[in-house]
C-alpha positions in Angstrom: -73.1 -16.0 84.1 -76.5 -16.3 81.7 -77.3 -19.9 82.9 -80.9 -19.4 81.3 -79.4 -18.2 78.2 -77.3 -21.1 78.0 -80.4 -23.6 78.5 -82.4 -21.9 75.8 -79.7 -21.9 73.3 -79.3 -25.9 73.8 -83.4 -26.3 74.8 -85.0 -25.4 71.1 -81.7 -26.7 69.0 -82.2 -30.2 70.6 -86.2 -30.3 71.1 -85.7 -29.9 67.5 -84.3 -32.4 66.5 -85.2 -34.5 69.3 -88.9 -34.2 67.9 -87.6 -34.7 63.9 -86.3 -38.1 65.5 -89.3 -39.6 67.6 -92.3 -37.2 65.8 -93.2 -40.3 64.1 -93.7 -42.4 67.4 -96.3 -40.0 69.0 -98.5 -38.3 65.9 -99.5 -39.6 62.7 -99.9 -36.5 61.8 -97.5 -35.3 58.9 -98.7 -31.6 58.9 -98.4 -31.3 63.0 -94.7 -32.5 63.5 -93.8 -30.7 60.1 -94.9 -27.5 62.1 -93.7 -28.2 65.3 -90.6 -28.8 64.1 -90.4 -25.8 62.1 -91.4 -23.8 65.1 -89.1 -25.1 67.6 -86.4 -24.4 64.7 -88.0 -20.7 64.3 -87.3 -19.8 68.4 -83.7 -21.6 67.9 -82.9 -19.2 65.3 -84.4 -15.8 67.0 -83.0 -16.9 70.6 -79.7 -17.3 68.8 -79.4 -14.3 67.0 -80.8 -12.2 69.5 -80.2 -13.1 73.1 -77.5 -15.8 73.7 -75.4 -14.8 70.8 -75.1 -11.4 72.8 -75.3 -12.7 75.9 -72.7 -15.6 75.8 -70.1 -14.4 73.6 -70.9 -11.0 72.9 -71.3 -11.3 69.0 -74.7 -10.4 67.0 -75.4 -9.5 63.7 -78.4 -8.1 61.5 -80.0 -6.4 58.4 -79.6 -2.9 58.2 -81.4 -1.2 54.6 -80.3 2.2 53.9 -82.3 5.1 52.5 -81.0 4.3 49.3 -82.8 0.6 49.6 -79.6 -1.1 50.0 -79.3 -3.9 52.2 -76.3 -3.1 54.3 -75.1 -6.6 56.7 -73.4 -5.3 60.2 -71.4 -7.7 61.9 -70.8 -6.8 65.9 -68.5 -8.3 68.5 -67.4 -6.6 72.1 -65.6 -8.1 74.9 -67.2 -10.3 77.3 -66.6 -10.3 80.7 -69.8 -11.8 82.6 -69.7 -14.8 80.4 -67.5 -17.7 81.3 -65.5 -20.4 79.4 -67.8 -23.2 79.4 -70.8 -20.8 78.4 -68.8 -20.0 75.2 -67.8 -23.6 74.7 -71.3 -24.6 74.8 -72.7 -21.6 72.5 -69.9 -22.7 69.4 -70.4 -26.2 70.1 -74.2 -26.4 69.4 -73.8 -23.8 66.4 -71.2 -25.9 64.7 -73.0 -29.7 65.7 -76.3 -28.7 65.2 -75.9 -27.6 61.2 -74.2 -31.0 60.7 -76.7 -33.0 62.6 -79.4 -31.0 60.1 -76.7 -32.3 57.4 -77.0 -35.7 58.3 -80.7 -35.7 58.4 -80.6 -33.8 54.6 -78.5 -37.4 53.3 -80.6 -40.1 55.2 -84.2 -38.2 54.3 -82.6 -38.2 50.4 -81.5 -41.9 50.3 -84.4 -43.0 52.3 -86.9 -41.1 49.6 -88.8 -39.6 52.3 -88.9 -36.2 50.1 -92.0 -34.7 52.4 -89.4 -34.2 54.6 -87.2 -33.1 52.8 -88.3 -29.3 53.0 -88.2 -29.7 56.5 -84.5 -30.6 56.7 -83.6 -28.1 53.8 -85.3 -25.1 56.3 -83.3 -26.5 59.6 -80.2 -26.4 57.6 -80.9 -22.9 56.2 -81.6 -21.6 59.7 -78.7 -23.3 61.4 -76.2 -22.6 58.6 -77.6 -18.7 58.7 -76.5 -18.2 62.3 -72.9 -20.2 61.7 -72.4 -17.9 59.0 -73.2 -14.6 60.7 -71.5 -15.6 63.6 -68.4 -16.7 61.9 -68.4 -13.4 60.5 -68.8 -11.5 63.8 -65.8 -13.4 65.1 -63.7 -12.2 62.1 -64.6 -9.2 61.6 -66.5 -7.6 64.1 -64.0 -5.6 65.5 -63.9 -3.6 62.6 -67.6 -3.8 62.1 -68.2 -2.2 65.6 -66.1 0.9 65.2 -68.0 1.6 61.9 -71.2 1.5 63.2 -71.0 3.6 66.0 -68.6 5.9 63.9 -71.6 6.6 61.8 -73.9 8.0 65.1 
């Protein structure tokens, strides 16, 4: 059981948008929510990728570049047996709500014409989407991806 990897994977995707909500209410400043914002969106998507992806479900994923210069994407899964149900509920649950929360923020920022934000919701979406999408992938095809990789060492 990873019950601090299950709090961090939930902490920085909900202080996110927790502060993009109620920024407003506390600073006037434009420049210091834009930044915290992007930060706390910064640790979501490094804590996902590279601890409670692994930890929770067993999946991760990276950039590997050859020698040739070739950008080469590996896609991992292996079993999980420390990790329970719930944990793995919880880890899909806030990789699939979060982008679509992000989502929701892109249309309501748009309509509202609040475009300085507007880069702010296009980066949260990027960074969310990213991890959907490599994880997605990891879950499909990582079997595969595995034995490759370690058939190459």
């Amino acid at each position: 059981r990873h019950p601090l990897a299950t709090f961090f994977h939930l902490f920085f995707r909900v202080s996110a948008i927790v502060t993009y909500l109620f920024c407003d209410w506390f600073s006037n400043s434009f420049v210091a929510c834009f930044v915290t914002i992007l930060l706390l969106l910064s640790f979501d998507f490094w804590s996902v990728k590279n601890v409670t992806g692994r930890l929770l479900v067993g999946l991760r994923w990276w950039n590997q570049i050859d020698e040739d210069g070739k950008s080469h994407w590996v896609f991992e899964a292996k079993r999980v047996t420390a990790s329970t149900e719930a944990e793995a509920r919880i880890f899909w649950l806030g990789l699939i709500i979060c982008p679509v929360i992000w989502t929701v923020f892109f249309f309501s920022t748009l309509f509202s014409l609040k475009l300085k934000w507007l880069a702010l919701v296009i980066a949260g979406i990027s960074l969310q989407t990213a991890n959907l999408y490599g994880y997605i992938h990891c879950k499909l095809g990582g079997q595969k991806s595995i034995s490759r990789v370690t058939s190459r060492f």
